[in-house]
C-alpha positions as CSV (number, residue, x, y, z in Angstrom):
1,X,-12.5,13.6,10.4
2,X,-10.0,11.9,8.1
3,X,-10.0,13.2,4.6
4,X,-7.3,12.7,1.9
5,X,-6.3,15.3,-1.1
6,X,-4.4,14.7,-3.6
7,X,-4.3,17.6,-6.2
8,X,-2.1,17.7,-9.6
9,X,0.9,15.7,-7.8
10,X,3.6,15.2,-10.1
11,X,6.5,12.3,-9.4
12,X,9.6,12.5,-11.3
13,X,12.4,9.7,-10.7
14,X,16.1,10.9,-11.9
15,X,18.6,8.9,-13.8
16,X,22.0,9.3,-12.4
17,X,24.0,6.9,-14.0
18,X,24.3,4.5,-16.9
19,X,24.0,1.0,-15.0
20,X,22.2,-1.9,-15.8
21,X,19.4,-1.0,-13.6
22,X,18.9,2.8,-15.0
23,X,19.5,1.6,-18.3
24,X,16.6,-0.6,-18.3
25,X,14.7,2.3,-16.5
26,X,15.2,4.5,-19.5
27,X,14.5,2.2,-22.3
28,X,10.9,1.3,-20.8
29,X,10.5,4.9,-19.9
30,X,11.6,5.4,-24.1
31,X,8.9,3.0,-24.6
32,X,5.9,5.3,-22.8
33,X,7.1,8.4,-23.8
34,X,7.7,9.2,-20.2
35,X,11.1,10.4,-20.1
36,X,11.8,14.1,-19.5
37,X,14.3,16.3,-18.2
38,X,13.9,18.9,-14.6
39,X,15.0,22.1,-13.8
40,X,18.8,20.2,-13.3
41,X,18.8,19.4,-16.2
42,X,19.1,15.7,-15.7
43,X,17.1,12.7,-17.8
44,X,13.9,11.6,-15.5
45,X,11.2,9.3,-15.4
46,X,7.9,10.9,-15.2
47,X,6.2,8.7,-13.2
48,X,3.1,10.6,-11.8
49,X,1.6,13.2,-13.9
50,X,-1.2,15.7,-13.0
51,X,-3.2,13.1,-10.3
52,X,-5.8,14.8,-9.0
53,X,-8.7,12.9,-6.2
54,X,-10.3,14.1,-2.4
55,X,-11.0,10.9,-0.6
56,X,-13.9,11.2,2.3
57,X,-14.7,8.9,5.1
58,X,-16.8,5.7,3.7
59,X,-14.7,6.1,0.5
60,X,-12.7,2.7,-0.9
61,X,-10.4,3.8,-3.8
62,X,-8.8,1.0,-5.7
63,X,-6.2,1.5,-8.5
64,X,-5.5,-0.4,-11.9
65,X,-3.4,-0.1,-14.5
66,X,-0.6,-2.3,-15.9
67,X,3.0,-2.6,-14.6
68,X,4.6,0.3,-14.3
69,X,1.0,2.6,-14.8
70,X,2.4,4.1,-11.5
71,X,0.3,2.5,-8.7
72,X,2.3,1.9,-6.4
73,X,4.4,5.3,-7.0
74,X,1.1,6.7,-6.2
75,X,0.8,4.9,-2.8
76,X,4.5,5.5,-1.8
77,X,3.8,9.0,-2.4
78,X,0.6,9.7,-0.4
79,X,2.3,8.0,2.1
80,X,5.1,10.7,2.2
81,X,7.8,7.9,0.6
82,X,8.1,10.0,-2.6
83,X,8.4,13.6,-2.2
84,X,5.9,15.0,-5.6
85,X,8.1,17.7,-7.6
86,X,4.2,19.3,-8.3
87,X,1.0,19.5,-6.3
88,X,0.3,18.4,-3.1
89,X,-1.0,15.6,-0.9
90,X,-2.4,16.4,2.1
91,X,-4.0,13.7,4.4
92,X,-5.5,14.1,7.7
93,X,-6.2,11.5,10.4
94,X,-4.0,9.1,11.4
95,X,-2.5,6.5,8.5
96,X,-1.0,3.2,7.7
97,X,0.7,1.8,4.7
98,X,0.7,-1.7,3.5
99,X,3.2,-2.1,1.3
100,X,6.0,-4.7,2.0
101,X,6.1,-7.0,5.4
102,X,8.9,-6.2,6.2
103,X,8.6,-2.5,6.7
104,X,10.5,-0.9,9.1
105,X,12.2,-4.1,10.7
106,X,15.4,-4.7,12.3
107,X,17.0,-7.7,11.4
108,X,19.8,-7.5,14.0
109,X,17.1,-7.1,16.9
110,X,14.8,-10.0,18.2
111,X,10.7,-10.3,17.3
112,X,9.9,-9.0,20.7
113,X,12.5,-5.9,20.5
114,X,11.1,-4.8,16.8
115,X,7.8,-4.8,18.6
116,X,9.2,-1.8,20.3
117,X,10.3,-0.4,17.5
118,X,7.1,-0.2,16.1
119,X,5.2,1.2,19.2
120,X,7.9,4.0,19.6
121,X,7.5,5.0,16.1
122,X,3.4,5.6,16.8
123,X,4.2,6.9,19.8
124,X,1.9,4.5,21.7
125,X,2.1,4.8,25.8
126,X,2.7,1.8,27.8
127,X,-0.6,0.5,28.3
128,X,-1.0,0.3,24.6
129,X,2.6,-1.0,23.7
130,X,1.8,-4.0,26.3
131,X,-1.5,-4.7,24.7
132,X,0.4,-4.5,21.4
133,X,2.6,-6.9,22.4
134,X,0.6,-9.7,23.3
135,X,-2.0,-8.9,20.0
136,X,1.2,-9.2,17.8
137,X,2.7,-12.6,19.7
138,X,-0.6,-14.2,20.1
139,X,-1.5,-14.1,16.2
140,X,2.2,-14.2,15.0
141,X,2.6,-17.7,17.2
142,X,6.3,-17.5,17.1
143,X,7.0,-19.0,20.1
144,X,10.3,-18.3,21.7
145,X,11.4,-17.2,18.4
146,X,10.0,-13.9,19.6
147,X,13.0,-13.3,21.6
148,X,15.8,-14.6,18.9
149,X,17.0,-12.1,16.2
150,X,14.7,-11.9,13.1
151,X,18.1,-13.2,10.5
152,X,17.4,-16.8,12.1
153,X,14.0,-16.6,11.0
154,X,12.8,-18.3,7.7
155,X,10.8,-15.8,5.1
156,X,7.6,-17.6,6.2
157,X,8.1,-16.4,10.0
158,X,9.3,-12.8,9.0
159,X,6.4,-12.1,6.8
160,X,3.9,-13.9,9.9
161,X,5.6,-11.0,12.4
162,X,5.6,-8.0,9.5
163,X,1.6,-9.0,9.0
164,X,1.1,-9.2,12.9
165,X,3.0,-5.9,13.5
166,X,1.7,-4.0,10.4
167,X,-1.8,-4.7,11.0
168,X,-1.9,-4.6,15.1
169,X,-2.7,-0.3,14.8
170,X,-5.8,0.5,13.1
171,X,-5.8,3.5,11.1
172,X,-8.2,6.1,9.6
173,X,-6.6,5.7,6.3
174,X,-5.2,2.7,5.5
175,X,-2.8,2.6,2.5
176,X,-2.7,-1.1,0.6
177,X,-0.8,-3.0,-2.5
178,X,-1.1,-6.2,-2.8
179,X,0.1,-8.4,-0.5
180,X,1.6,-12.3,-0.7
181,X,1.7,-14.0,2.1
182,X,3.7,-17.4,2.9
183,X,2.5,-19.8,5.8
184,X,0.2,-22.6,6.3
185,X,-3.5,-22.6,5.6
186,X,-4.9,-21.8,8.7
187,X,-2.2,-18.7,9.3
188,X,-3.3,-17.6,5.5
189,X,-7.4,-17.7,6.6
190,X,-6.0,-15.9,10.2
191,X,-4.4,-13.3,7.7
192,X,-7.5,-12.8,5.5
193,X,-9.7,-12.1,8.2
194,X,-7.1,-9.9,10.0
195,X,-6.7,-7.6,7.2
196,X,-11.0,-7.5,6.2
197,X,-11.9,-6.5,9.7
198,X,-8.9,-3.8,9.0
199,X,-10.2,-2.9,5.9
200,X,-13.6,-2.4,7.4
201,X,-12.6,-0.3,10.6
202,X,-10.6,2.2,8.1
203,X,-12.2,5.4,7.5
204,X,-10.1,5.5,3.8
205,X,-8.9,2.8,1.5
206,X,-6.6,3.4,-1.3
207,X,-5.6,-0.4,-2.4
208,X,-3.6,-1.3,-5.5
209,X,-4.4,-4.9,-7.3
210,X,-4.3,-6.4,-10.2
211,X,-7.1,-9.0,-8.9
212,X,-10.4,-7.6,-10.1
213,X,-12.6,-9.4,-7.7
214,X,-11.0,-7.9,-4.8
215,X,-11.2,-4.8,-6.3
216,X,-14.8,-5.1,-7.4
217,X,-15.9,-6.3,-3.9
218,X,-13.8,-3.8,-1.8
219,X,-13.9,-0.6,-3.5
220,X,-16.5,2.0,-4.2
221,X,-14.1,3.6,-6.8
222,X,-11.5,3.1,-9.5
223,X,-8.6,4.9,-10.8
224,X,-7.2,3.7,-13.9
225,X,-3.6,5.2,-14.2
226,X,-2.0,4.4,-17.8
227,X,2.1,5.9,-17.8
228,X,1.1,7.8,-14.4
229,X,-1.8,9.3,-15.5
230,X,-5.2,9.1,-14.6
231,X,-6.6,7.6,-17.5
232,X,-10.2,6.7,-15.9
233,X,-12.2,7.7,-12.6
234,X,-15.7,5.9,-11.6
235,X,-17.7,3.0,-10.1
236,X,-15.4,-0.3,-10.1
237,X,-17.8,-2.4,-12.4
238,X,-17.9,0.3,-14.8
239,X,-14.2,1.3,-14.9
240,X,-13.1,-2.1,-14.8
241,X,-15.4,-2.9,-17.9
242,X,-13.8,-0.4,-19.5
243,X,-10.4,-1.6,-19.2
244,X,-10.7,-5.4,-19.5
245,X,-13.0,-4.2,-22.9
246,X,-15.7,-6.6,-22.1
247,X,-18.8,-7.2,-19.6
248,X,-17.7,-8.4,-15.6
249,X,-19.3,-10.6,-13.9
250,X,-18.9,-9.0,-10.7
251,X,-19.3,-11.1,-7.4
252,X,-22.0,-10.1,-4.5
253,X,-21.2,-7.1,-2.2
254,X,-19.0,-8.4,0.7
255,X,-19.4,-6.3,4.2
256,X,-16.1,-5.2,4.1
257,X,-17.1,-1.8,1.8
258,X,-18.8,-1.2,5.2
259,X,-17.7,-0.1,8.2
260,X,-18.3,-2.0,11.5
């Protein structure tokens, strides 16, 4: 039975040097009161402070909170991206993480070859890698751009492969942030419904947004992080009240808070 934990898990991200990039790290960390210092000694951004949830099957957790609350810190590390310098996450059942298409891809090898890549990676037998194969070239419709290497592509037929590939294993715990997608209309309704009957053959769903409605209709619970801590914990209409400070006009229950 899948099941996820996450208990008191703690993210700090050091500042090494003074570049442009950490500089503007540390003044917006100056700005939340989130900078500290670790057992090195060295100046770090505390990014994840004290998070504490256990996920069962059925649940749908969304998270919400403003740039930078930590959402996506969270995501990278329950999906073991981010090592926490406290706590713990531990997750059981088998997982996928949603989080950029291009994930994991080679751009030196061809479509067909980072297929392969994939289905070593999960360990998938032959049978399954075949049947991968033909899932991921029949919705991707690359044509004999399978075979060429991914650096000819354009960004619309990367993101078409990364979507195909990334969504082509089914997990027990699915791991989402938001997604944008390029390609024509009738890839982007392909996408949609890809990704829904995904949703709904997932055990768990942790999915970051900043869109409400998807959050309201897909998730049975919130977390509000606010500087990488939990700030709020409940049912979406009531959490997301909360933080918007005014009444929601939430839309009708869609099927995908349901499993198939």
């Amino acid at each position: 039975m899948a099941s996820v934990l996450a208990e008191n898990v703690s993210v700090d991200f050091p500042l090494y040097h003074g570049n442009a990039r950490s500089l503007k790290k540390t003044a917006l960390a100056v700005a939340g009161r989130r900078l500290g210092q670790d057992a090195q000694h060295r100046v770090v951004v505390r990014a994840l402070r004290e998070v504490s949830f256990a996920l069962r099957p059925g649940d749908r957790l969304g998270l919400i909170g403003s740039n930078g609350a930590g959402k996506t810190t969270l995501l990278r590390t329950l999906a073991g991206i981010y090592e926490p310098v406290g706590g713990r996450v531990v997750i059981e059942g088998s997982m996928n993480v949603l989080l950029d298409p291009n994930l994991g891809m080679n751009p030196d090898l061809t479509g067909r070859e980072n297929i392969m890549l994939r289905a070593q990676y999960n360990g998938l037998d032959a049978a399954r890698i075949r049947r991968l194969e033909v899932d991921v070239q029949e919705f991707a419709e690359l044509g004999d751009f399978l075979d060429l290497p991914l650096r000819i592509y354009s960004s619309g037929m990367v993101v078409r492969l990364g979507f195909a590939l990334a969504t082509a294993i089914r997990p027990q715990v699915l791991l989402m942030d938001e997604w944008f997608l390029a390609g024509d209309a009738n890839f982007l309704d392909k996408a949609s419904a890809r990704l829904e009957q995904m949703v709904r053959d997932a055990e768990i769903l942790v999915l970051s947004s900043h869109k409400h409605d998807t959050l309201a209709t897909w998730c049975t619970r919130l977390l509000w992080l606010e500087q990488g801590r939990i700030r709020d914990d409940g049912p979406p209409a009531a959490v997301l009240e909360r933080y918007l400070g005014r009444p929601l006009d939430l839309p009708e229950p869609s099927p995908v808070r349901e499993r198939a």
